[in-house]
C-alpha positions, 0 to 999 in steps of 0.5 A: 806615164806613157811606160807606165801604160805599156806595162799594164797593157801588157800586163792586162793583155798576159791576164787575158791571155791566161783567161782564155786559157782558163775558160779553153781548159774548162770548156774541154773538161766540160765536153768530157762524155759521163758514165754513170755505173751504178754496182754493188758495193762488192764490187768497188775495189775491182771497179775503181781500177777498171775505171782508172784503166779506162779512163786512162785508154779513153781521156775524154770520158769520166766514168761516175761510180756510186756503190752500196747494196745491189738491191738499194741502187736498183731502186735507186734508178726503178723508184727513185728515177735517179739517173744512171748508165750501168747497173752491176749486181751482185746478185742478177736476179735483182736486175730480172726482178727489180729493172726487166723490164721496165728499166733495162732489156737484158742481163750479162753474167758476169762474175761469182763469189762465196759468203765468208765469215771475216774476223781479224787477230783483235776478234774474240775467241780468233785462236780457235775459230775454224771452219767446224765451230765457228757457229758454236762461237757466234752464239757466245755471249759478248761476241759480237758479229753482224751482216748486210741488211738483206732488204737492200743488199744481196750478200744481206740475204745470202748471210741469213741463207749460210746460217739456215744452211749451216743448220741443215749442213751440221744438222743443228735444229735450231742453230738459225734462232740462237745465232739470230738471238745473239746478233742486235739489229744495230750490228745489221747495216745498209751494206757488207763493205761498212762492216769493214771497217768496224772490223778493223776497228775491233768494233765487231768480231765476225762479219759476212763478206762475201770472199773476194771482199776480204781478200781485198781488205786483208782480212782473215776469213773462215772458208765454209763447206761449198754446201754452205757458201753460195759458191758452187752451182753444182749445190743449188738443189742444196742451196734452195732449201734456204729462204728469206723474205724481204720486203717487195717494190711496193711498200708493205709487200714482202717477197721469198728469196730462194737459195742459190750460187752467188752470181753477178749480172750487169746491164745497161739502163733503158734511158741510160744518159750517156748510152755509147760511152757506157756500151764503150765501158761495158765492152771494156768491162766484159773484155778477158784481157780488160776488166774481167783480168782485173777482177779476178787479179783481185779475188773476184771470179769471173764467168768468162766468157760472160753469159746470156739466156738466149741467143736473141738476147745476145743478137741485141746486145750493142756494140762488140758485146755479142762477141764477148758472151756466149749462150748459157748452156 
């Protein structure tokens, strides 16, 4: 008996032994510092491996993503309340119109990109299409082709913007209407990155993307003129002959968005629960050798050094951000 005892004593005091433990370990996992990055969908690919790297360089923080169309998370945070440290958009006047300033006091330029139109070797009529006809083929019955709703998602609204664009470019009077009388609104989703994937499915045989998306993916893509593609500052004059309405902060309201290069902005949330974690992420983020590398490693090109529209501004930036931007010119 008195043997018998000793084993379970010892035993029960091994067990306890390894409850401690446990409870020890999970308490450490629970002390680990959350930031919360809400980002275009564009931007996953290249946002997953900055957080892998910054996590890695910082073990105590867990950064919490959650993508889809820049405008969408936006009002996530404006409408909805839903909590968040980082907002990155692929388009920053979503930051300027959407957050400022309400939600957040500033905005950092941070990266570009151009509109493609994405296909794969399964697609339709993918033996001829080129950079001059590929408008002829998407007004082909039975070719199916789609983009990003442009109510929730920036690459949405620039999709429409390249169609008008294209019109005015190959002078094609009507070339906007019969593309859009060729394209049913089931083919138009939430957000650019789940056309992906009908893509490789052979569900559909266009999409716009924007470039570095493609990239990422591996998929073919036709490269449009720069009066085109929302890709080069030096046409906004161009670009702004383009406009779509989308629907306002207010339900019922409609506003116009006009033309012009694509470019991304980031900025910190107001009330923002895990401030100093999420400053640590965002200077990681905007570093040359850090998170701007990765980005444009994968296809993403960046504004480096990022930009700001005042010197005022970048004086109120926290932590190292004001030595990582300069004044846009």
């Amino acid at each position: 008996m008195g043997r018998n005892f000793k084993l379970w004593s010892g035993g029960c005091m091994l067990g306890l032994l390894v409850l401690a433990l446990s409870a020890g370990g999970a308490a450490t996992a629970l002390a680990k510092q959350e930031v919360i990055v809400f980002h275009a969908g564009s931007l996953t690919v290249p946002f997953a491996e900055v957080e892998k790297r910054f996590e890695a360089m910082h073990p105590d923080i867990d950064v919490l993503r959650e993508a889809g169309g820049s405008t969408m998370m936006a009002r996530m945070i404006s409408e909805l309340g839903k909590p968040a440290d980082i907002m990155a958009s692929a388009d920053y006047k979503v930051i300027d119109k959407g957050l400022i300033p309400g939600h957040a006091e500033w905005n950092i330029l941070f990266a570009s990109n151009q509109i493609v139109l994405c296909y794969t070797d399964q697609s339709r009529f993918a033996a001829e299409v080129n950079a001059d006809n590929w408008y002829e083929i998407l007004a082909r019955p039975g070719v199916v082709w789609g983009h990003s709703d442009p109510n929730l998602d920036p690459c949405g609204y620039r999709s429409l913007m390249v169609i008008q664009l294209a019109e005015k470019f190959h002078n094609q009077p009507g070339l906007y209407d019969r593309l859009i009388a060729n394209r049913p609104k089931a083919n138009v989703r939430p957000k650019s990155v789940e056309l992906v994937s009908l893509l490789k499915t052979g569900n559909m045989d266009y999409a716009w993307e924007y470039q570095s998306v493609a990239l990422q993916h591996d998929l073919k893509f036709i490269q449009l003129d720069d009066h085109i593609n929302l890709g080069n500052y030096k046409f906004d004059n161009f670009y702004a002959q383009a406009e779509v309405e989308v629907t306002g902060k207010e339900p019922g309201t409609w506003m116009t968005l006009t033309g012009q290069s694509s470019t991304y902005g980031v900025t910190l949330v107001k009330d923002a629960p895990n401030r100093d974690a999420a400053v640590l992420f965002l200077e990681y983020l905007l570093d040359p050798e850090g998170g701007l590398k990765i980005l444009e490693e994968m296809g993403q090109p960046i504004i480096a050094p990022s930009q700001v529209a005042s010197e005022e501004i970048r004086q109120a930036l926290p932590g190292r951000l004001p030595e990582l931007v300069e004044v846009t010119k």
